[in-house]
BATOR-451765 format. One line per field, with one value per residue (C-alpha): x, z, y; residue in three letters. Coordinates in steps of 0.05 Angstrom, whole numbers, plus 5000, padded with zeros to 4 digits. Layout:
REM BATOR-451765
X	c(X|...)
Z	c(Z|...)
Y	c(Y|...)
code	c(ALA|...)
***
This chain:
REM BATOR-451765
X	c(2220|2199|2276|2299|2258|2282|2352|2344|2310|2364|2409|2365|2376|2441|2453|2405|2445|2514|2487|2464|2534|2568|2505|2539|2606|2604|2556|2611|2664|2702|2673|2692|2708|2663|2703|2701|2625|2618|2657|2638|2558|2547|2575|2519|2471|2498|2494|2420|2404|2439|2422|2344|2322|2340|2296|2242|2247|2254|2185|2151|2165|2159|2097|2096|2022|1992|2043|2107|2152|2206|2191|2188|2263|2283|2269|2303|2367|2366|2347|2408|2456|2441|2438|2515|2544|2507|2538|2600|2604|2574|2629|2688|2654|2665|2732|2745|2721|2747|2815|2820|2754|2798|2831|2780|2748|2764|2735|2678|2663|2649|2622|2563|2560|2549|2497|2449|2457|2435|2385|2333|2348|2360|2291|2248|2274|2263|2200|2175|2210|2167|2103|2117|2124|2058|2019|2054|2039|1967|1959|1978|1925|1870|1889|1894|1824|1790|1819|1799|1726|1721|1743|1691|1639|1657|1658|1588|1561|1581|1555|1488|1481|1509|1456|1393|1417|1408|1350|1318|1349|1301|1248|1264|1284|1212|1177|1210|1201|1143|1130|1173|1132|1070|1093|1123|1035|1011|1056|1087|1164|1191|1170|1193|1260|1271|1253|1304|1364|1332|1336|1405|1436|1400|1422|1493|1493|1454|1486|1557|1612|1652|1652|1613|1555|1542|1533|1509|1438|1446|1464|1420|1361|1390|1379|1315|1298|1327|1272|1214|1234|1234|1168|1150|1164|1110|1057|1065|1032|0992|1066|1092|1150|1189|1253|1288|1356|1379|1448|1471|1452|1476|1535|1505|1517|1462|1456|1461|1381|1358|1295|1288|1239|1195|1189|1176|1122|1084|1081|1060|1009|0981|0984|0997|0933|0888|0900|0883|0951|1001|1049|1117|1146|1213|1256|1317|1321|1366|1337|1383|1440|1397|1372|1301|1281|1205|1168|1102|1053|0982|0940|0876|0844|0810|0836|0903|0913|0971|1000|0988|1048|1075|1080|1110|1124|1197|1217|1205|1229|1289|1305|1288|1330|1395|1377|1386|1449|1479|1456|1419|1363|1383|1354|1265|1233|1163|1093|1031|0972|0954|0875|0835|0887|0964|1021|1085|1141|1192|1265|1300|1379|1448|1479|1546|1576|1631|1677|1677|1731|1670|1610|1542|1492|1415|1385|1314|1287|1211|1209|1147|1151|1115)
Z	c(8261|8182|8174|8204|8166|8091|8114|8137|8074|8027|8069|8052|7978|7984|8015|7953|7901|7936|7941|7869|7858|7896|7854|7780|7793|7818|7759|7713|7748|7781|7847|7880|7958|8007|8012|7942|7933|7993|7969|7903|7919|7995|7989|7939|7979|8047|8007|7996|8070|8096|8051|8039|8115|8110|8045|8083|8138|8096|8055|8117|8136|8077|8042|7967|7965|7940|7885|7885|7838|7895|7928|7860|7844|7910|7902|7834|7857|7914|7857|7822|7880|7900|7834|7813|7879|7873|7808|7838|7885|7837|7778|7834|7853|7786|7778|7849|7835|7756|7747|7675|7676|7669|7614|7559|7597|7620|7687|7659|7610|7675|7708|7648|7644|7717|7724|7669|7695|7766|7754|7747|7816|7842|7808|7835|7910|7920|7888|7941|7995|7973|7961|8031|8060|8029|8063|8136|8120|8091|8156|8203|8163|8173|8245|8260|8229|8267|8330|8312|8294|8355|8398|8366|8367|8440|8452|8411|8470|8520|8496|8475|8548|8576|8541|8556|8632|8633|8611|8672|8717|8712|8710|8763|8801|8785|8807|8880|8885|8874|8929|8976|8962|8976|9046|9064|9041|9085|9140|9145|9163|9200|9143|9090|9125|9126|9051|9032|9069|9037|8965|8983|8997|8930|8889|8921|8896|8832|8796|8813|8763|8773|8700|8704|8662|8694|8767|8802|8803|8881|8873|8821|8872|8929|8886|8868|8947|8962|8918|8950|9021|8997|8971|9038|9083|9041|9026|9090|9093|9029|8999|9012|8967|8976|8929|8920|8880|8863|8884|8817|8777|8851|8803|8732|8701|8689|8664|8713|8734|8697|8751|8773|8716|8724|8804|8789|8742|8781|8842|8795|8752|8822|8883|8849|8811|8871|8889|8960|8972|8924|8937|8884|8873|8849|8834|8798|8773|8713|8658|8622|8596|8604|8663|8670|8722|8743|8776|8790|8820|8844|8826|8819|8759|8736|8773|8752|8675|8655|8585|8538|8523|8452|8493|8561|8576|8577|8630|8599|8520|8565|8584|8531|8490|8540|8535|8457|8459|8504|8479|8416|8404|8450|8510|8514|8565|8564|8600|8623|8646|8703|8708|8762|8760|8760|8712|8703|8668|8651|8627|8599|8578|8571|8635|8645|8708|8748|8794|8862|8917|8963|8948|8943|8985|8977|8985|8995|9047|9048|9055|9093|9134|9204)
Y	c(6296|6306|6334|6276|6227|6262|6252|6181|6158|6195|6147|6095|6101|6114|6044|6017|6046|6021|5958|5953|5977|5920|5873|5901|5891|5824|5808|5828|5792|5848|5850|5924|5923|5952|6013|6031|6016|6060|6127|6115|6117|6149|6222|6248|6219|6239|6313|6301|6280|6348|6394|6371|6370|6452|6452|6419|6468|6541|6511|6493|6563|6608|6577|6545|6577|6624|6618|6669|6691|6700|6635|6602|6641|6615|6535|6550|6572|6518|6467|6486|6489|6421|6391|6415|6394|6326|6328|6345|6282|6241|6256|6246|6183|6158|6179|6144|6072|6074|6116|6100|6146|6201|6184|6197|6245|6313|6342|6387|6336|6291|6340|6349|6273|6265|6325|6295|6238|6259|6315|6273|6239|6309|6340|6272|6283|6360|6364|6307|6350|6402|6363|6339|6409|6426|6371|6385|6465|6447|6399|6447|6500|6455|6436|6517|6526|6475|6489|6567|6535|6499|6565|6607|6556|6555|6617|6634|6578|6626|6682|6650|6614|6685|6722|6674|6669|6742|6742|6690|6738|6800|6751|6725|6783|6823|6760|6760|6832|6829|6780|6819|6887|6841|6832|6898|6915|6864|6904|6838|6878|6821|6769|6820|6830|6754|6757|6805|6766|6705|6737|6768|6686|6662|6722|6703|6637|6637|6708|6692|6697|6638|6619|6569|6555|6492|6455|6391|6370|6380|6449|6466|6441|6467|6535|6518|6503|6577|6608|6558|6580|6645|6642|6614|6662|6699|6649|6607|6542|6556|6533|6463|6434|6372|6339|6279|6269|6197|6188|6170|6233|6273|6295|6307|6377|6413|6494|6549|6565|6509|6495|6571|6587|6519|6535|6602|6592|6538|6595|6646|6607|6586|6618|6683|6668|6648|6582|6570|6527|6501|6428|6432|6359|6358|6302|6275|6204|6167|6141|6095|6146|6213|6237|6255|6326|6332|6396|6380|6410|6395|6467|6461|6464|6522|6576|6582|6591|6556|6568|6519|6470|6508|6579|6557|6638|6677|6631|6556|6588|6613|6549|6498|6548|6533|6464|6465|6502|6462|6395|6411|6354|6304|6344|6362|6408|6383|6416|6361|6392|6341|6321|6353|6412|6426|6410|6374|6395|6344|6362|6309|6314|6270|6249|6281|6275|6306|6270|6299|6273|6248|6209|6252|6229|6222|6288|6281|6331|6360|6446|6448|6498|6499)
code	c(UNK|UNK|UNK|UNK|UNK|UNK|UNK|UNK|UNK|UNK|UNK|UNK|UNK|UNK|UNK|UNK|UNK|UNK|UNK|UNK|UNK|UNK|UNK|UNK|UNK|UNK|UNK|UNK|UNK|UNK|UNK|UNK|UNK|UNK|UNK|UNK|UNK|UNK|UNK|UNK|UNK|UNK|UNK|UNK|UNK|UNK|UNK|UNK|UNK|UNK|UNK|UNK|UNK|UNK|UNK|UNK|UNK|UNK|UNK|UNK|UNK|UNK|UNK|UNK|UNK|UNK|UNK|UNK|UNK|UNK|UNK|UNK|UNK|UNK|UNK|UNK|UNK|UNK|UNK|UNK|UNK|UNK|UNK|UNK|UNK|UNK|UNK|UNK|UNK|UNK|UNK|UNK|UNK|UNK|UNK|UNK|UNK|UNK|UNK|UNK|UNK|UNK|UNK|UNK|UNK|UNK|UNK|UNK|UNK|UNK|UNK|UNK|UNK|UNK|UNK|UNK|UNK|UNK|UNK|UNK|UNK|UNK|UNK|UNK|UNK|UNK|UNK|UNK|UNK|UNK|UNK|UNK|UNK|UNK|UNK|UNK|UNK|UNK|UNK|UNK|UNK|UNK|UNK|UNK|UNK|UNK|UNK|UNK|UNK|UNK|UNK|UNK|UNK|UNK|UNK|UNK|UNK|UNK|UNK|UNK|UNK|UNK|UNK|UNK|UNK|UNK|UNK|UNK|UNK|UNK|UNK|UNK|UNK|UNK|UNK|UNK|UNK|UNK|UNK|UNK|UNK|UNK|UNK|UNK|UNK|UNK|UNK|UNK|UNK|UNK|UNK|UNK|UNK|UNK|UNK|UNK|UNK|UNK|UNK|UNK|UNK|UNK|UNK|UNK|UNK|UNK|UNK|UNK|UNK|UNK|UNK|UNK|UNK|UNK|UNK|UNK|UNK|UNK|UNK|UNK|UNK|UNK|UNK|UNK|UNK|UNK|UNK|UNK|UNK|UNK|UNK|UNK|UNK|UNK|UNK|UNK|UNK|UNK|UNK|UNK|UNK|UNK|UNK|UNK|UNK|UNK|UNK|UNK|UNK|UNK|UNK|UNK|UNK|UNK|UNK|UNK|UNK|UNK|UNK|UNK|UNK|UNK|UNK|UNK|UNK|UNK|UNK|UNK|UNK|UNK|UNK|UNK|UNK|UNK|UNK|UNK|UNK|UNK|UNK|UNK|UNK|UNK|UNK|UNK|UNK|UNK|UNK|UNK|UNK|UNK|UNK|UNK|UNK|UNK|UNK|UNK|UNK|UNK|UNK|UNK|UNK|UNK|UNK|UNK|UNK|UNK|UNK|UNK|UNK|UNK|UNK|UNK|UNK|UNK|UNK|UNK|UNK|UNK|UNK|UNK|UNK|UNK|UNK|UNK|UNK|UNK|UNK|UNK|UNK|UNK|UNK|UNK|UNK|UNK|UNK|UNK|UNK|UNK|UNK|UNK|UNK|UNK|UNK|UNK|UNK|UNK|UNK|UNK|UNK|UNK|UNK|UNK|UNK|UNK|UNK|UNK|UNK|UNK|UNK|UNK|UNK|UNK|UNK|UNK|UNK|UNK|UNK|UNK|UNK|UNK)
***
């Protein structure tokens, strides 16, 4: 496309110059034909637009910087080779549309005429070739570089939400051990055996490597549901848990494990801790452009010890670390301590949804289990 645009404007001032041409002689009172104007000022320019679209192409291609001596020898010789044959054309053209010409003239004294004449022409055009060349290289540079940037600064996202994911999964995975080795000491097998299968389906669906470092709010509390009826089959009726997702934010992206350190902590900051039973609230709503995720929980106060709301634990740092990778200040994990006992924890983040081929519906469901 840039080759192509060099040679149509060299066309471009050809036609000026054969119009000027036409302009002059009619100004004098010998008007020259078309044909004459036209052999006497197109060839050197027709030169120009073939021969400068291949000096655009070998500068794009063999770069005017750092500075060279051979690349530098190399623009020199071209310079030169261009300017004598423009000279060339330019001293027949003369001889063309005035005969006489040739009279007091012989053909290297033309020749000389004609290349002063031109050089400057010659000079002015190849050096914007090259300045041209320089910009589309330089362009292309900066383009390359950013592109670069933007892969490694994708790639450092990975690896930061790669690293902090694995580090909520031995968390995790000690907590619900833990659990399951409570049961197996209550000689609860049959409980401990539906634990295990339990923790085999959630480990299934939250440590699988399907690139993805996002999903749905649906799926991220259907995840988060997994661990609570998990923690059921131990606890029993001491745990009761309940969720609601709006329809609208059904589809927003949220990180991998985002709610499986705020569950977790609420169970082992209460019942863990002694609390005779423990009810987990979690819901989903839209708040303007960002959508707002609550846990809540109703513990009662004084028997649980909660961490206070600047050291949320591995698990909350975890995540409001993700959160700030992913969408730096424009998403907040808060902690409330509720009055009379408990604590909310509110994560709040840009809505970015994806487009599934059906339309979510309302999941709102209570995990009670009987």
């Amino acid at each position: 496309m840039a080759s192509l645009v060099v040679g149509l404007v060299c066309l471009a001032l050809g036609a000026i110059g054969a119009l000027e041409a036409r302009h002059v002689s009619v100004t004098h009172g010998v008007p020259l034909d078309h044909v004459t104007v036209m052999f006497s000022t197109m060839p050197r320019w027709i030169a120009l637009a073939i021969t400068l679209p291949f000096v655009l192409q070998i500068a794009t291609r063999v770069p005017l910087t750092p500075v060279r001596g051979p690349v530098i020898a190399l623009h020199l010789a071209l310079l030169l080779a261009i300017s004598v044959g423009h000279a060339a054309l330019d001293s027949w053209a003369i001889a063309y549309r005035s005969p006489e010409f040739k009279i007091f003239f012989g053909v290297s004294a033309r020749f000389m005429r004609s290349w002063y004449n031109t050089l400057p022409t010659v000079v002015t055009t190849y050096a914007a070739v090259l300045f041209a060349a320089w910009g589309m290289t330089e362009a292309r540079e900066r383009q390359r570089r950013t592109l670069r940037a933007s892969q490694l600064e994708a790639q450092l996202q990975s690896a930061r939400l790669a690293a902090l994911r694995a580090q909520l999964q031995p968390h995790f995975l000690y907590n619900t051990l833990n659990g399951i080795a409570a049961l197996v000491a209550d000689v609860q097998p049959a409980r401990a055996v539906a634990a295990i299968e339990q923790l085999s389906e959630l480990l299934h669906a939250s440590l699988r490597d399907d690139g993805r470092e996002e999903i749905t709010v649906e799926e991220e509390v259907m995840l988060a549901e997994r661990y609570l009826a998990l923690q059921h089959m131990r606890f029993g009726d001491r745990l009761r848990y309940e969720w609601h997702v709006e329809p609208d934010v059904a589809d927003c992206l949220v990180p991998v494990l985002l709610l499986q350190p705020i569950v977790e902590n609420a169970v082992v900051h209460g019942l863990d801790a002694g609390q005779p039973s423990l009810h987990v609230h979690i819901e989903a709503v839209a708040r303007g452009t960002d959508l707002e995720i609550t846990v809540a929980n109703d513990g009662i106060a004084g028997v649980a010890e909660v961490p206070p709301p600047t050291s949320h634990g591995v698990g909350l740092a975890t995540t409001r670390a993700r959160l700030m990778t992913v969408h730096g200040d424009r998403a907040s994990l808060t902690l409330h301590l509720r009055e009379g006992g408990g604590a909310v924890v509110r994560v709040v983040m840009p809505q970015r949804i994806v487009h599934r081929a059906q339309t979510p519906h309302d999941v709102d469901a209570v995990g009670a289990a009987t």
